[in-house]
PDB file with SEQRES, HELIX, SHEET and CRYST1 records, atoms N, CA, C and O in Angstrom:
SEQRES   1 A   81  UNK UNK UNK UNK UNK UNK UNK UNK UNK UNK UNK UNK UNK          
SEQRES   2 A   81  UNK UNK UNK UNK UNK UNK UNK UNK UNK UNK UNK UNK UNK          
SEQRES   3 A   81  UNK UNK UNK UNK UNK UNK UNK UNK UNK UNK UNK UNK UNK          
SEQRES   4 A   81  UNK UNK UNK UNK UNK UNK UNK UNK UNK UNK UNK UNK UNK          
SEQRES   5 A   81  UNK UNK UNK UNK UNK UNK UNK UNK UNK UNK UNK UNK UNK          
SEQRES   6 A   81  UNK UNK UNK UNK UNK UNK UNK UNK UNK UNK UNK UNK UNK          
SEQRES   7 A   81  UNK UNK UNK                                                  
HELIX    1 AA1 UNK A    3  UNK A   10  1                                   8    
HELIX    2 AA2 UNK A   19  UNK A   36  1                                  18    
HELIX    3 AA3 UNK A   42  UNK A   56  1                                  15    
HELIX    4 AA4 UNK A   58  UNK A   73  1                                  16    
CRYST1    1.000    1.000    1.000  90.00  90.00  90.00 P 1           1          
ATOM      1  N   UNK A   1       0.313 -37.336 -33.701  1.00  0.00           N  
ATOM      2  CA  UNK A   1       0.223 -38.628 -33.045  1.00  0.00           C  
ATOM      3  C   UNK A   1       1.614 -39.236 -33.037  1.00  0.00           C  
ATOM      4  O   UNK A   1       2.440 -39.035 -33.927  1.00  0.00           O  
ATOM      5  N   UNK A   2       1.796 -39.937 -32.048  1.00  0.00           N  
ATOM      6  CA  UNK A   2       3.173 -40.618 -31.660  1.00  0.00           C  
ATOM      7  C   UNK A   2       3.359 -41.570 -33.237  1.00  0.00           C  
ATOM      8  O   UNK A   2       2.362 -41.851 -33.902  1.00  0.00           O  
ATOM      9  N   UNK A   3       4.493 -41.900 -33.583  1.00  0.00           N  
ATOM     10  CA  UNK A   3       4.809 -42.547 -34.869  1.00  0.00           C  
ATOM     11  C   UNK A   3       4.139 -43.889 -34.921  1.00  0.00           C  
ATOM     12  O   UNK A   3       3.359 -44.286 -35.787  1.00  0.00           O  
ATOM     13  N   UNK A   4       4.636 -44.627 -33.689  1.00  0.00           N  
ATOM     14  CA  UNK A   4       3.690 -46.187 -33.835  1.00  0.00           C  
ATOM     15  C   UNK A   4       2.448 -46.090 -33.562  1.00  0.00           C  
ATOM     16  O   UNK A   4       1.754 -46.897 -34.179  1.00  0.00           O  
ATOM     17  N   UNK A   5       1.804 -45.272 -32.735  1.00  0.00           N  
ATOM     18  CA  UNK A   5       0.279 -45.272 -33.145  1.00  0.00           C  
ATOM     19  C   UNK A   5      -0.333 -45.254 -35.096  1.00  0.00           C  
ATOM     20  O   UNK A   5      -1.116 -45.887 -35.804  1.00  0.00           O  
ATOM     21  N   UNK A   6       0.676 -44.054 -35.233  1.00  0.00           N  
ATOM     22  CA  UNK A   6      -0.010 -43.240 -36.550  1.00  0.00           C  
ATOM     23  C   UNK A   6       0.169 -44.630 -37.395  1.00  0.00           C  
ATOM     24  O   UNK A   6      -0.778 -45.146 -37.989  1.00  0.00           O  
ATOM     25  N   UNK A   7       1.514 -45.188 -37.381  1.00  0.00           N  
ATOM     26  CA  UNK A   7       1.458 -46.477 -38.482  1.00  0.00           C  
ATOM     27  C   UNK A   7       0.352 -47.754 -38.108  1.00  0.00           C  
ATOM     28  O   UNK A   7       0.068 -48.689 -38.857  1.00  0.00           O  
ATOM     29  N   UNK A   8      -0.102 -47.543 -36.925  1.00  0.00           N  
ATOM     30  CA  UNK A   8      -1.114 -48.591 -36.612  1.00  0.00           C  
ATOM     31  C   UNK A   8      -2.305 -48.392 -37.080  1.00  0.00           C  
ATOM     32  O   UNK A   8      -3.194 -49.180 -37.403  1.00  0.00           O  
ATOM     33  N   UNK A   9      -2.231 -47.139 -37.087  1.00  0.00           N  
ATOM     34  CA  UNK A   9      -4.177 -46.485 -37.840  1.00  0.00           C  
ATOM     35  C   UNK A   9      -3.892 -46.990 -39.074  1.00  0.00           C  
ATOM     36  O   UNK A   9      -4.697 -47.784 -39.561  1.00  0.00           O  
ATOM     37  N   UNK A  10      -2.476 -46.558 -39.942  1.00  0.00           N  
ATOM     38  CA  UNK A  10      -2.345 -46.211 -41.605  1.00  0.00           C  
ATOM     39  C   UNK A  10      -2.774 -47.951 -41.866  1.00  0.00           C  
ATOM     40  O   UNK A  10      -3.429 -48.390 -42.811  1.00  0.00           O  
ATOM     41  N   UNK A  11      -2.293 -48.585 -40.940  1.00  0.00           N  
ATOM     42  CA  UNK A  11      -2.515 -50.198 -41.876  1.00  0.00           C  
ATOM     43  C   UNK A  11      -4.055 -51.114 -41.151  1.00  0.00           C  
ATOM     44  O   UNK A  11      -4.518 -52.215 -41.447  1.00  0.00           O  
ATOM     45  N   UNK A  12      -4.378 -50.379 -40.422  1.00  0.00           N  
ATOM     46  CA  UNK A  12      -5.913 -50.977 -39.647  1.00  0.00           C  
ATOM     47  C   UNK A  12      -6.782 -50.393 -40.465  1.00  0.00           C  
ATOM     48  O   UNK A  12      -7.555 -51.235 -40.923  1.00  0.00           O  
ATOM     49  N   UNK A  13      -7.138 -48.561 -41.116  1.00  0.00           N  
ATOM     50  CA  UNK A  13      -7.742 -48.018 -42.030  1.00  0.00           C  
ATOM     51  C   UNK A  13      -7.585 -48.418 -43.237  1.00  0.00           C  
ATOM     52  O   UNK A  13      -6.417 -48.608 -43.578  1.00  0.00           O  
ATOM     53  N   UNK A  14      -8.926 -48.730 -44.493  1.00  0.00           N  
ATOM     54  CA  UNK A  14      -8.169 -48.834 -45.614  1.00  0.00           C  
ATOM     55  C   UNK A  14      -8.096 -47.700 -46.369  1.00  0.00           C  
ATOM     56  O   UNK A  14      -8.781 -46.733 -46.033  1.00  0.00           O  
ATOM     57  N   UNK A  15      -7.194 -47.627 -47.595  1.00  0.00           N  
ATOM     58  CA  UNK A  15      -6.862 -46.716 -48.478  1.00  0.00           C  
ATOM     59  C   UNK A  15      -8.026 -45.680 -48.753  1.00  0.00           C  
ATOM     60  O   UNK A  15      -7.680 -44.516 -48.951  1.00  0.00           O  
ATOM     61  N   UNK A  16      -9.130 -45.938 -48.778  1.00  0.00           N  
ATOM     62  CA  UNK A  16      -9.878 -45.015 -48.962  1.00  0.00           C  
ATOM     63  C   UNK A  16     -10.588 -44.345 -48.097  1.00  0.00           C  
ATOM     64  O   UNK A  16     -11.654 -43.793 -48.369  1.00  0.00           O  
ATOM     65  N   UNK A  17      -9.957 -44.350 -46.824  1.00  0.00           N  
ATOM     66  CA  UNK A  17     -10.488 -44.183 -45.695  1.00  0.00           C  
ATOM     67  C   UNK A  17     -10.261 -42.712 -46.190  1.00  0.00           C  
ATOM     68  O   UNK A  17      -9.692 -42.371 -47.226  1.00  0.00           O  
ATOM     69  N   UNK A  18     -10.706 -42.086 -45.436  1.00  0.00           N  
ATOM     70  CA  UNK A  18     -11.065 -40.029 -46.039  1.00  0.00           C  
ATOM     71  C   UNK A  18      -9.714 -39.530 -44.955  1.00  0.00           C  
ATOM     72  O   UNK A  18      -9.408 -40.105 -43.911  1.00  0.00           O  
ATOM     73  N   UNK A  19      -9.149 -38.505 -45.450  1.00  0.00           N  
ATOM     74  CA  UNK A  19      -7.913 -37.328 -44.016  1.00  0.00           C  
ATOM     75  C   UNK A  19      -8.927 -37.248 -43.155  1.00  0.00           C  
ATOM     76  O   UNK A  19      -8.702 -37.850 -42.105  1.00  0.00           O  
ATOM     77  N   UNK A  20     -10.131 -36.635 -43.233  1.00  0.00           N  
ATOM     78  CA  UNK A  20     -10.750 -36.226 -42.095  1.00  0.00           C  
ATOM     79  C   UNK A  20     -10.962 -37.366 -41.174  1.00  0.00           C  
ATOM     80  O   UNK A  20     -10.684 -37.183 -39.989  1.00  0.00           O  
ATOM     81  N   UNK A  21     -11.575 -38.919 -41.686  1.00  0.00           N  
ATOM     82  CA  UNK A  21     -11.643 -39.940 -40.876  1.00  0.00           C  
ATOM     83  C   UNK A  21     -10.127 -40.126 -39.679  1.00  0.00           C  
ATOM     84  O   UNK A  21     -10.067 -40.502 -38.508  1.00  0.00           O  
ATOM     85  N   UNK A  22      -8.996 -39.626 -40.728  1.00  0.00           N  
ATOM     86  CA  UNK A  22      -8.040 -40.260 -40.070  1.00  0.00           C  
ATOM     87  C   UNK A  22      -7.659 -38.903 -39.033  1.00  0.00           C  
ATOM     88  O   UNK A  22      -7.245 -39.392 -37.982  1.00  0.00           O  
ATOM     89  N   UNK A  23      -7.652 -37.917 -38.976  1.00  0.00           N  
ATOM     90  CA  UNK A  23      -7.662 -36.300 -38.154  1.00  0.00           C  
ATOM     91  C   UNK A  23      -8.860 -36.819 -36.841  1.00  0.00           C  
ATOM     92  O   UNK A  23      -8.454 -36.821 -35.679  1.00  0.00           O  
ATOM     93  N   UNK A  24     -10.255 -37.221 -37.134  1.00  0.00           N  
ATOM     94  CA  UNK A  24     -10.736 -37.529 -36.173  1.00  0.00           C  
ATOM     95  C   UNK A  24     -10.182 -38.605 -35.468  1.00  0.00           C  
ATOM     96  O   UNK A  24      -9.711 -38.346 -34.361  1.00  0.00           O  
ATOM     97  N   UNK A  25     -10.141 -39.737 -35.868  1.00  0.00           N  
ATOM     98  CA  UNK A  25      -9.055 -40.729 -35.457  1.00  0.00           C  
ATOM     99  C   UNK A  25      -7.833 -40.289 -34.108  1.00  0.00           C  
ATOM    100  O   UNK A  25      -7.616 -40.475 -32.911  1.00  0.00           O  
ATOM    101  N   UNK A  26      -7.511 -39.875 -34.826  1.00  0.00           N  
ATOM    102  CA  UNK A  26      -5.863 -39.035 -34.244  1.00  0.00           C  
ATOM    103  C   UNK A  26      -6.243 -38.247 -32.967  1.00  0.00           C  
ATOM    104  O   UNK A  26      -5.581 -38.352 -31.935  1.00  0.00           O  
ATOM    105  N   UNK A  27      -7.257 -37.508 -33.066  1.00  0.00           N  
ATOM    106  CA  UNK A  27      -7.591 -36.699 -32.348  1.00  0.00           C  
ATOM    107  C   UNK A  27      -8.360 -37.097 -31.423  1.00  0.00           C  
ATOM    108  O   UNK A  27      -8.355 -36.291 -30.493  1.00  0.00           O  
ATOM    109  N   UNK A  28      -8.996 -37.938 -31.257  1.00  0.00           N  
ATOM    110  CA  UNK A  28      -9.648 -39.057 -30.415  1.00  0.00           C  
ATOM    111  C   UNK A  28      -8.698 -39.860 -29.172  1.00  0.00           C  
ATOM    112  O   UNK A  28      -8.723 -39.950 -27.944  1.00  0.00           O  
ATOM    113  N   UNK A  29      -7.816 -40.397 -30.375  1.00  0.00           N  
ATOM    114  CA  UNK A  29      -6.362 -40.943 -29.478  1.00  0.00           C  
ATOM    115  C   UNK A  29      -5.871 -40.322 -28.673  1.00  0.00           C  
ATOM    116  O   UNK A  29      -5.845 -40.528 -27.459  1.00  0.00           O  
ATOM    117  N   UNK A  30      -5.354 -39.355 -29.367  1.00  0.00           N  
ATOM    118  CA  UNK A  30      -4.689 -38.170 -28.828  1.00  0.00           C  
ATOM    119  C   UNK A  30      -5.252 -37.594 -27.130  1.00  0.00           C  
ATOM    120  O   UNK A  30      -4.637 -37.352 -26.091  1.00  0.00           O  
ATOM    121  N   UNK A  31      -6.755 -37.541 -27.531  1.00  0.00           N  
ATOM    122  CA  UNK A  31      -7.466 -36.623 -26.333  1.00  0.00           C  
ATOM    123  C   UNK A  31      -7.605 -37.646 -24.811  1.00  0.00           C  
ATOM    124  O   UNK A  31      -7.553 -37.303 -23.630  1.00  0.00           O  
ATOM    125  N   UNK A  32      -7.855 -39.403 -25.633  1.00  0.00           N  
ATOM    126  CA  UNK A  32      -7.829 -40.250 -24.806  1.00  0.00           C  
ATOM    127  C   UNK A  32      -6.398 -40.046 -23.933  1.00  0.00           C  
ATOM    128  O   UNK A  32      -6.342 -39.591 -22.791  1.00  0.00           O  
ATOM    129  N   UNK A  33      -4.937 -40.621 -24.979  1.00  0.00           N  
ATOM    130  CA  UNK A  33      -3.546 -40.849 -24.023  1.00  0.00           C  
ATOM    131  C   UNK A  33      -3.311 -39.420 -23.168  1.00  0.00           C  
ATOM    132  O   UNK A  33      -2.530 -39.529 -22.222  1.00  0.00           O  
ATOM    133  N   UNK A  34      -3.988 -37.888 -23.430  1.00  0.00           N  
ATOM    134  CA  UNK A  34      -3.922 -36.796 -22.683  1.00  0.00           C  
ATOM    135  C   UNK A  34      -4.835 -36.931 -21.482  1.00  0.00           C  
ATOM    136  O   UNK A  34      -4.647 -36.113 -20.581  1.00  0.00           O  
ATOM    137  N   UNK A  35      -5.691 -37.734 -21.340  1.00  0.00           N  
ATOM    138  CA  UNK A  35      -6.956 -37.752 -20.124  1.00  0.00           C  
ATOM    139  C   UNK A  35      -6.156 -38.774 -19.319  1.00  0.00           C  
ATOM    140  O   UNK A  35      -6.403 -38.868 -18.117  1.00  0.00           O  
ATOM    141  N   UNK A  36      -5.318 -39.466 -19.813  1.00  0.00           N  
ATOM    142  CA  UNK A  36      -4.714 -41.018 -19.264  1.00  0.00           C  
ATOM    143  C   UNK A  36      -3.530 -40.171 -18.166  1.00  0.00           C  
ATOM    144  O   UNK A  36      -3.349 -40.632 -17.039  1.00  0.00           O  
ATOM    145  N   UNK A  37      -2.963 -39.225 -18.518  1.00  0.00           N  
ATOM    146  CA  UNK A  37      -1.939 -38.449 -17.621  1.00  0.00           C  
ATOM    147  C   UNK A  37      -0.909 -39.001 -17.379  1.00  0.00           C  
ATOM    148  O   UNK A  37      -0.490 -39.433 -16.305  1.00  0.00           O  
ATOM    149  N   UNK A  38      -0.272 -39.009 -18.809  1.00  0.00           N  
ATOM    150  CA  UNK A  38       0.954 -39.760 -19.150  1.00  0.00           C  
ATOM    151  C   UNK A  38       2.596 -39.109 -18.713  1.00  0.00           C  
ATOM    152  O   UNK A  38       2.960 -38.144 -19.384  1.00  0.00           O  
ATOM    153  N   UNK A  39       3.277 -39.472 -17.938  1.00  0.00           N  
ATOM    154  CA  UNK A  39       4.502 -38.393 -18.250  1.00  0.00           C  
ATOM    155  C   UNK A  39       5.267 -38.819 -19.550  1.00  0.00           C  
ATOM    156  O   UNK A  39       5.259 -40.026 -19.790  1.00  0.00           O  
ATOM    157  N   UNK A  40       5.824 -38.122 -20.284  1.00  0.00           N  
ATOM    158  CA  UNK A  40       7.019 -38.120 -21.373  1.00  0.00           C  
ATOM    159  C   UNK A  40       7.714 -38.943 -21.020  1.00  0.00           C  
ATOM    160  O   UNK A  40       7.538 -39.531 -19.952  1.00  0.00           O  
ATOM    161  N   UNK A  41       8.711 -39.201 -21.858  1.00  0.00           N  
ATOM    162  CA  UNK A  41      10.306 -39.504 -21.411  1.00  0.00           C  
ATOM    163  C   UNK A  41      11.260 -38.572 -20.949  1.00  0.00           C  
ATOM    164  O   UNK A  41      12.195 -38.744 -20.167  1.00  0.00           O  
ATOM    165  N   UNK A  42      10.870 -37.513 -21.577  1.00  0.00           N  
ATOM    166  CA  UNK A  42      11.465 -36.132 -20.974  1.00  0.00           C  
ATOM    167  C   UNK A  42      11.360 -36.210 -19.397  1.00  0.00           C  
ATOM    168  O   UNK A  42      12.238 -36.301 -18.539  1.00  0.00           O  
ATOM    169  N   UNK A  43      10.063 -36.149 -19.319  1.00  0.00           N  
ATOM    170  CA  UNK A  43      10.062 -35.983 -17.880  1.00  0.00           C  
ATOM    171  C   UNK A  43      10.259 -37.059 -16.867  1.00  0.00           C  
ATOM    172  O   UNK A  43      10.401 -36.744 -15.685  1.00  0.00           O  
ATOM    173  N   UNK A  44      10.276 -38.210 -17.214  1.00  0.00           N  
ATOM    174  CA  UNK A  44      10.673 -39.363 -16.261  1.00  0.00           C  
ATOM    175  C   UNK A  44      12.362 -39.122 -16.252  1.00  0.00           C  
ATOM    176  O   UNK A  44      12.947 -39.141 -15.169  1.00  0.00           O  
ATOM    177  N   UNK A  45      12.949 -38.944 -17.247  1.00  0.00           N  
ATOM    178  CA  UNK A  45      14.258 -38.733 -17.306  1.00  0.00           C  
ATOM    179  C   UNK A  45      14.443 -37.504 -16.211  1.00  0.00           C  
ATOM    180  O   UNK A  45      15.116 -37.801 -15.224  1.00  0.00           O  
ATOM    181  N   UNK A  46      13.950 -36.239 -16.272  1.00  0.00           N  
ATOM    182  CA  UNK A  46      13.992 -35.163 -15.232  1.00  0.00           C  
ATOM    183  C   UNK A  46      13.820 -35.990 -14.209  1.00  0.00           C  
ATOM    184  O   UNK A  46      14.963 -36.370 -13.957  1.00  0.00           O  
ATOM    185  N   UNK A  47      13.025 -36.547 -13.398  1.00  0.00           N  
ATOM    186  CA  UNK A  47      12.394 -37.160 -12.362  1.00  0.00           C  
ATOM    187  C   UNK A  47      13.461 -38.039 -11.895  1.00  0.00           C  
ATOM    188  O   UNK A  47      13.836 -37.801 -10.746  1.00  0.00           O  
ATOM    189  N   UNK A  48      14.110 -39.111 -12.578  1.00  0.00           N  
ATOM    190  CA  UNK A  48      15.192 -39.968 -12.215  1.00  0.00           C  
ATOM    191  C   UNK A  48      16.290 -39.384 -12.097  1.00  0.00           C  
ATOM    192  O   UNK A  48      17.083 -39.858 -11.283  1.00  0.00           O  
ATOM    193  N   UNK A  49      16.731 -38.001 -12.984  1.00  0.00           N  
ATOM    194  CA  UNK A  49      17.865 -37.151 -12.387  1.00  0.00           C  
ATOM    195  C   UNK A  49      17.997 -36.997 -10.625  1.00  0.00           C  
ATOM    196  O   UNK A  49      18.855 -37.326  -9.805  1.00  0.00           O  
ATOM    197  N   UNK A  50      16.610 -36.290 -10.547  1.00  0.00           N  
ATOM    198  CA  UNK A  50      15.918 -35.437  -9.275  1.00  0.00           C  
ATOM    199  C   UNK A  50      16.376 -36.671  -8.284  1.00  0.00           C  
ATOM    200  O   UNK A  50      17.340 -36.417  -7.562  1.00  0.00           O  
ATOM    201  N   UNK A  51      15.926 -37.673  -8.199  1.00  0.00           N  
ATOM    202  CA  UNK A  51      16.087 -38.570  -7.517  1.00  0.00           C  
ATOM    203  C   UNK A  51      17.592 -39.289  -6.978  1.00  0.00           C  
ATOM    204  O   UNK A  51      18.214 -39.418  -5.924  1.00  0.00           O  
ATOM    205  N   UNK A  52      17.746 -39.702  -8.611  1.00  0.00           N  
ATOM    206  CA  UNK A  52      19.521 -39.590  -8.255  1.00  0.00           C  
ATOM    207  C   UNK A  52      20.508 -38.665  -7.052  1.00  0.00           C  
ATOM    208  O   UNK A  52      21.262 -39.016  -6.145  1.00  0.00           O  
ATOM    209  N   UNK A  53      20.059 -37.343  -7.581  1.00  0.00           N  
ATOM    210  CA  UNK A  53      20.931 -36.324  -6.622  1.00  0.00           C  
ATOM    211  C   UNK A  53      20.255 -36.562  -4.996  1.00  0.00           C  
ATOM    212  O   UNK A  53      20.999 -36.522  -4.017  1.00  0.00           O  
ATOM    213  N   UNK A  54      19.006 -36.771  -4.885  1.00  0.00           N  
ATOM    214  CA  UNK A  54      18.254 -36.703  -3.523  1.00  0.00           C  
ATOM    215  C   UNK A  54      18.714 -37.947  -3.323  1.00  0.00           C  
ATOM    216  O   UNK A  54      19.213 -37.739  -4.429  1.00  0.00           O  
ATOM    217  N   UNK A  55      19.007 -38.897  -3.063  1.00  0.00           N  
ATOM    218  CA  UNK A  55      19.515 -40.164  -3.016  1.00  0.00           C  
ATOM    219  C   UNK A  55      20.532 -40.406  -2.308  1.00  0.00           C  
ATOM    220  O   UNK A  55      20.741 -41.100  -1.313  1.00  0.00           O  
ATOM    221  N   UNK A  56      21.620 -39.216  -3.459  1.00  0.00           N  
ATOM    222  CA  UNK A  56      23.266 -39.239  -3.359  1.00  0.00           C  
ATOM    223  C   UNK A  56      23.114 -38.199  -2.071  1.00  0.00           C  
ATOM    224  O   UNK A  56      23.880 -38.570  -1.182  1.00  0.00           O  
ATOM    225  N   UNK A  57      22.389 -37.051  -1.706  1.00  0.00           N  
ATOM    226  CA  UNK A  57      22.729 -36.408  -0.256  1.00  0.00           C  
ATOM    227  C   UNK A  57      22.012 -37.047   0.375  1.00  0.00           C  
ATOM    228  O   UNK A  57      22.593 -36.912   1.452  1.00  0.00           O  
ATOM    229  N   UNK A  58      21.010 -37.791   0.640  1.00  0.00           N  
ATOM    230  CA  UNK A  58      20.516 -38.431   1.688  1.00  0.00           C  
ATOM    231  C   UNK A  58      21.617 -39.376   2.064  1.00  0.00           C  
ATOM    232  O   UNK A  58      21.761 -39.497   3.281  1.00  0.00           O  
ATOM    233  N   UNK A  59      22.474 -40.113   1.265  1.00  0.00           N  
ATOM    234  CA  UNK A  59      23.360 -41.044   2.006  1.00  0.00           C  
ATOM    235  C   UNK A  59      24.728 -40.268   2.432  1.00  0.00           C  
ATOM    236  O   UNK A  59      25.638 -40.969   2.875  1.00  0.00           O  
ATOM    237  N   UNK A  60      24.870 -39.264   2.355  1.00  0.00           N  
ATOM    238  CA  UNK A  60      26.148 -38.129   2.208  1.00  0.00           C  
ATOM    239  C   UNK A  60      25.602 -37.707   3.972  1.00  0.00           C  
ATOM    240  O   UNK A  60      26.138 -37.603   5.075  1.00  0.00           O  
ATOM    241  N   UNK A  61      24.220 -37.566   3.377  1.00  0.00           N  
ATOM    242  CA  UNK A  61      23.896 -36.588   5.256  1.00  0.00           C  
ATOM    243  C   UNK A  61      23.786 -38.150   6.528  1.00  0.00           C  
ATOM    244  O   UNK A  61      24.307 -38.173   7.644  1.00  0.00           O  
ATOM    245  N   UNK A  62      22.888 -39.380   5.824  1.00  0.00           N  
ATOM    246  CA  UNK A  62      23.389 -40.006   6.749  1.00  0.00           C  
ATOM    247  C   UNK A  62      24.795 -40.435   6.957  1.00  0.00           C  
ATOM    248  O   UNK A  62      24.995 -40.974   8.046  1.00  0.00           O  
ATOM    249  N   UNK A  63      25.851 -40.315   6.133  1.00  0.00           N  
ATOM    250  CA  UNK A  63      26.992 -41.046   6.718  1.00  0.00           C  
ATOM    251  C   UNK A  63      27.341 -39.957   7.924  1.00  0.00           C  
ATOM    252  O   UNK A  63      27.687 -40.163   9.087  1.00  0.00           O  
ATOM    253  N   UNK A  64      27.122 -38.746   7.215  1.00  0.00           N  
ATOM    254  CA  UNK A  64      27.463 -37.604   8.131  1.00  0.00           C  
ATOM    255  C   UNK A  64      27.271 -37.777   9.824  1.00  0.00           C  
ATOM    256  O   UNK A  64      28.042 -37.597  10.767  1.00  0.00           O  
ATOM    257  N   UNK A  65      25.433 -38.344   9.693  1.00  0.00           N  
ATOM    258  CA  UNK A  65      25.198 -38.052  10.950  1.00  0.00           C  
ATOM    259  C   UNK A  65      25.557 -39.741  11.706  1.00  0.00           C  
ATOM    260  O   UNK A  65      24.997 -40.051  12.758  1.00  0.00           O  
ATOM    261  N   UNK A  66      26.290 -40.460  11.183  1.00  0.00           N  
ATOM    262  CA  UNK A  66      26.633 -41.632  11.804  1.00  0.00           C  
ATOM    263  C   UNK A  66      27.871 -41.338  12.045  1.00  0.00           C  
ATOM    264  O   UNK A  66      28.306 -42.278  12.711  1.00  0.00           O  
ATOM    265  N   UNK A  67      28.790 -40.470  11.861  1.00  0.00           N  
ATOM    266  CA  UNK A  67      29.991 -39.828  11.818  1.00  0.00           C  
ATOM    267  C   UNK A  67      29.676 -38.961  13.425  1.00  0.00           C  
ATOM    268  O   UNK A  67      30.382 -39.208  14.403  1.00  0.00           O  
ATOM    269  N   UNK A  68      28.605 -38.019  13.477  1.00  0.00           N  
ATOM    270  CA  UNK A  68      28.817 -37.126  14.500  1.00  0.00           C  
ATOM    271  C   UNK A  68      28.342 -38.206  15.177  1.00  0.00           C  
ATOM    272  O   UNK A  68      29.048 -38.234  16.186  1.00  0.00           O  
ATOM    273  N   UNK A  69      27.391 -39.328  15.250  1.00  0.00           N  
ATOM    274  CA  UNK A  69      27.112 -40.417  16.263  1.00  0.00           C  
ATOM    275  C   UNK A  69      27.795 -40.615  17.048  1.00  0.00           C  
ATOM    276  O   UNK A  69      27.803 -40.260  18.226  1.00  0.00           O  
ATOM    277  N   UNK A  70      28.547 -41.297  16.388  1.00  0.00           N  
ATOM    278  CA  UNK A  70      30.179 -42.147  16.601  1.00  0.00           C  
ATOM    279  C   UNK A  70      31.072 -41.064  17.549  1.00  0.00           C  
ATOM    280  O   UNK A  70      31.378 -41.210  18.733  1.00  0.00           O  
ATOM    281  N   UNK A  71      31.415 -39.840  16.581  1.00  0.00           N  
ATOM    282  CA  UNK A  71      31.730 -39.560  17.592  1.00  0.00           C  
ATOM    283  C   UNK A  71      31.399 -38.757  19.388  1.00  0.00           C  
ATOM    284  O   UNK A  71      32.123 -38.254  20.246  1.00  0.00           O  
ATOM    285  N   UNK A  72      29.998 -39.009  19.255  1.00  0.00           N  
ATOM    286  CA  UNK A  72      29.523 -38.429  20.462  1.00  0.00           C  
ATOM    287  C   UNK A  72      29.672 -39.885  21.121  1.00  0.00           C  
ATOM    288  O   UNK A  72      30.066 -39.739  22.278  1.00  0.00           O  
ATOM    289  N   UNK A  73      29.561 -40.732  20.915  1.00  0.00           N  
ATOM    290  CA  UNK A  73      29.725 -42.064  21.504  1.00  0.00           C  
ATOM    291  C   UNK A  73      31.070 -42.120  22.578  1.00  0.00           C  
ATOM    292  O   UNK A  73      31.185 -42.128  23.803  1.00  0.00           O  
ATOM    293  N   UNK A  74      31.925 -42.150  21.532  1.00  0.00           N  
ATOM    294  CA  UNK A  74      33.106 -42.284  21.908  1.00  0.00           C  
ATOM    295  C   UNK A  74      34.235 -41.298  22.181  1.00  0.00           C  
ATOM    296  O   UNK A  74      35.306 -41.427  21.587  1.00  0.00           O  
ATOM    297  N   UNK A  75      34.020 -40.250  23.120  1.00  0.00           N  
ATOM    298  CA  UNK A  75      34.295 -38.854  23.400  1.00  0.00           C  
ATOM    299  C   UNK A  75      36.006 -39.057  23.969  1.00  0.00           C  
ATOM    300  O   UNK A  75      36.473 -40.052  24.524  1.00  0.00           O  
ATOM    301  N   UNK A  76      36.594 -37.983  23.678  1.00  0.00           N  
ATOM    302  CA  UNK A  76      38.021 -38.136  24.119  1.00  0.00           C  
ATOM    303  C   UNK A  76      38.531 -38.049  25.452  1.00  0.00           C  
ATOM    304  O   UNK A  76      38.104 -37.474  26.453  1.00  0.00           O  
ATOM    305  N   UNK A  77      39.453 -38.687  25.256  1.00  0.00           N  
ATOM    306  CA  UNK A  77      39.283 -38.582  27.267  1.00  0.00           C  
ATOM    307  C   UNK A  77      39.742 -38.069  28.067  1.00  0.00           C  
ATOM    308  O   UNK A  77      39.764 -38.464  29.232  1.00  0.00           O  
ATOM    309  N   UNK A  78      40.486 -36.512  27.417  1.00  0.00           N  
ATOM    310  CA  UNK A  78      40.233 -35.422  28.027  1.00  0.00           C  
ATOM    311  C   UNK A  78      39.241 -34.183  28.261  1.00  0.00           C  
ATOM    312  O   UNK A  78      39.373 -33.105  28.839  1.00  0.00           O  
ATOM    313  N   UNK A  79      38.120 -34.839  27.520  1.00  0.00           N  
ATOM    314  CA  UNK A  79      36.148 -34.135  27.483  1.00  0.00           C  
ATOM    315  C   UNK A  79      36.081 -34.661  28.853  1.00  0.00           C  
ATOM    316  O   UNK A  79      36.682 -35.466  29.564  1.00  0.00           O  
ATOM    317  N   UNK A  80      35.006 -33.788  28.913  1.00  0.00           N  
ATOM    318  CA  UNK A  80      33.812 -34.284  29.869  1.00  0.00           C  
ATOM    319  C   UNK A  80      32.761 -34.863  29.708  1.00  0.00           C  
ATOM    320  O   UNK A  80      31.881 -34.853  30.569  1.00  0.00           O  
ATOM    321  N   UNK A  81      32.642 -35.534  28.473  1.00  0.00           N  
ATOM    322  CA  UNK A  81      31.173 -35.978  28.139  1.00  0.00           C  
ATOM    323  C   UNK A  81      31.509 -37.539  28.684  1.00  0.00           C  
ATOM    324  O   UNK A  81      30.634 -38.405  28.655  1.00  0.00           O  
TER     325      UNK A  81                                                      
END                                                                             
């Protein structure tokens, strides 16, 4: 169990509460925050990487294509366009 849960059982249970009370406990929690479909920090951290980089070429490809815009706009004036 995550650390601040586990210290929340240790002082809500009293002392003579039985291991097994507190194993079912745990394991209860446990099965609940796993049904809840939690991501980590691990993985939000992966996820905000991912994003970062998709971000940084999406504005890389639009400057790009405001670049070839521009210059189809404004063609030289020895073209034919």
């Amino acid at each position: 169990m995550n650390e601040p849960l586990s210290s929340i059982l240790d002082r809500l249970l009293p002392p003579e509460a039985g291991e097994e009370l507190r194993r079912n406990i745990d394991a209860a929690i446990q099965g609940y925050l796993e049904r809840m479909n939690l991501a980590t920090r691990e993985q939000l951290e992966i996820q905000e990487k991912v994003l970062r980089r998709t971000r940084e070429r999406l504005e890389k490809l639009e400057k790009r294509l405001r670049e070839l815009e521009d210059s189809e706009s404004d063609p030289d004036p020895g073209t034919d366009h």
